[in-house]
N, C-alpha and C positions, 0 to 999 in steps of 0.2 A: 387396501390390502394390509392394514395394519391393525392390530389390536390393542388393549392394555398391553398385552406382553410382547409386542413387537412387531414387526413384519412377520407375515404369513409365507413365507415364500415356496411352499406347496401350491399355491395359489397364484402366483404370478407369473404373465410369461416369460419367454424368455427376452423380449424388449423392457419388460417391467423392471425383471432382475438387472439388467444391464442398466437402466435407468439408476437404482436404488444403490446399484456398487460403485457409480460413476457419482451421486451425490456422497456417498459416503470415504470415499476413497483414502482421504487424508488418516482417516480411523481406521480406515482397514489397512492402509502401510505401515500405520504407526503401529500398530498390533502385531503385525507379521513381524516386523521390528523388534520387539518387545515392548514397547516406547508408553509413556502414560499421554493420552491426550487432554486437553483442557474442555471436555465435557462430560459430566456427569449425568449419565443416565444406565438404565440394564438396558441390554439387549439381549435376545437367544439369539443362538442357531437354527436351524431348521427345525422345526415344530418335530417333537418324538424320537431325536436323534440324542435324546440325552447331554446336549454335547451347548454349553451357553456361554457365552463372551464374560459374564459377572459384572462384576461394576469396575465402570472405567475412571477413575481418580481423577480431582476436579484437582488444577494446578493454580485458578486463578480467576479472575470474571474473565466470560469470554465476552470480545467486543467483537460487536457485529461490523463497525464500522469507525472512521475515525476523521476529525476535521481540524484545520490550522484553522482558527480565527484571528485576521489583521484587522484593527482600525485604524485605516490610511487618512493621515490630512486631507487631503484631497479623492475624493472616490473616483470620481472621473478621470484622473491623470491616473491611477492606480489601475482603472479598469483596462484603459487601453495599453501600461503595460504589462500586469499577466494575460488578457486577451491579444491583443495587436503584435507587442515585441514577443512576450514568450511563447505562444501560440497556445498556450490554453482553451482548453473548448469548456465551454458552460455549460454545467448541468443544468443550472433552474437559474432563476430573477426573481425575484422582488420587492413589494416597493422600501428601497437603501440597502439593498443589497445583492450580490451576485456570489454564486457558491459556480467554484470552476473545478473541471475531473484532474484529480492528483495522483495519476498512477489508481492506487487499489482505494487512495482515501478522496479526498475534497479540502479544498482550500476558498473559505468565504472573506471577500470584503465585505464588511458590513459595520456600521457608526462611524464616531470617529474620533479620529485620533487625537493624543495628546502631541507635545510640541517635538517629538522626536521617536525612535525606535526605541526598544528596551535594546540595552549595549549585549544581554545574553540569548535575544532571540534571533535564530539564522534556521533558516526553511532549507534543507537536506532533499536534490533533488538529484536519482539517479538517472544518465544520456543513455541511450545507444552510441554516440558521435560526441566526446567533449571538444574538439577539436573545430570539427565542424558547426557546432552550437557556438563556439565560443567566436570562431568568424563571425559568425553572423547578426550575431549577438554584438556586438564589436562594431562593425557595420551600420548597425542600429543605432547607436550612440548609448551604448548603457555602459555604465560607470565599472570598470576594471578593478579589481581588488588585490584581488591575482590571478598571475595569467595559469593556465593550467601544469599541473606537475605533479610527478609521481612520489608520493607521500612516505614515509618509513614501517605507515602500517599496510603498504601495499596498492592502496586507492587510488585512480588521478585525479586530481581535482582542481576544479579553478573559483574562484570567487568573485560575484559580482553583488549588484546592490538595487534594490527597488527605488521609485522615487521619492519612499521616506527616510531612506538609509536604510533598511533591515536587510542583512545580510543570507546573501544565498549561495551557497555553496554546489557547483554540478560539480556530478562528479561520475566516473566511469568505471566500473569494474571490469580490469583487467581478465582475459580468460584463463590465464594459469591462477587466479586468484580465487582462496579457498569457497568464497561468496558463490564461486558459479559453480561446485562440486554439486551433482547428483547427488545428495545424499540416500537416492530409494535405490545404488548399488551398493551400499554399505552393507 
């Protein structure tokens, strides 16, 4: 249902349209918004209505996806604690490495490492439950950095440490906290 010049949507039904407004949706808020999005392309309106979107201003590459790569000393002690202690689930394997689901991105073990962490690299992971993570977590026998606590820029957050030192910070977004605002009632 699409052409060089766009979606046809004379042509589609009305599950098609419903389909096409639900993949596009972030561009169609951003635009009621007035908002520029990070893709460049034309799109029209409905074919004959005179009426076409123009060109949407590119802000930037868009990345379709994104990954932490660690080489941990040991892969095997590594593996089982982002799989076993943190509960990470695995995307894929294989062979010397393991990529596990990270929220919207992926985090791969894979080679290996040299005799220590990088002292600036710390893996930013946001809870449902800091509290409750951090019991358990605790429980588990993982190395405590800091216990959790509500920060001055608003965030809680606690800190713990992989089996090669690299530091991870959980942390929780408070609900009066600007991070969980609706922005598509603005």
């Amino acid at each position: 249902m699409t052409d060089r010049n766009g979606p046809d949507f004379s042509r589609m039904t009305d599950a098609e349209l419903a389909d096409w407004q639900y993949e596009h949706r972030d561009e169609l808020d951003a635009k009621e918004r007035g908002l520029r999005t990070g893709r460049s392309r034309r799109r029209t309106g409905l074919r004959g209505d005179g009426v076409g979107w123009g060109r949407v201003e590119t802000l930037g590459m868009e990345v379709l996806n994104s990954r932490l790569i660690v080489r941990p000393r040991d892969r095997q002690r590594s593996l089982r604690f982002y799989r076993d202690v943190l509960g990470l689930a695995i995307a894929r394997e294989f062979p010397g490495g393991t990529v596990f689901f990270l929220g919207q991105g992926f985090l791969e073990l894979s080679g290996q490492g040299g005799p220590g962490p990088s002292p600036d690299q710390v893996l930013w992971l946001q809870v449902r439950d800091l509290a409750a993570e951090f019991d358990r977590l605790r429980a588990a026998g993982v190395t405590v950095l800091a216990e959790p606590a509500r920060q001055p820029w608003g965030l809680d957050e606690g800190w713990i440490t992989d089996p090669d030192g690299m530091r991870i910070v959980l942390v929780e977004v408070p609900a009066e906290h600007p991070m969980r605002a609706d922005l598509r009632k603005l």
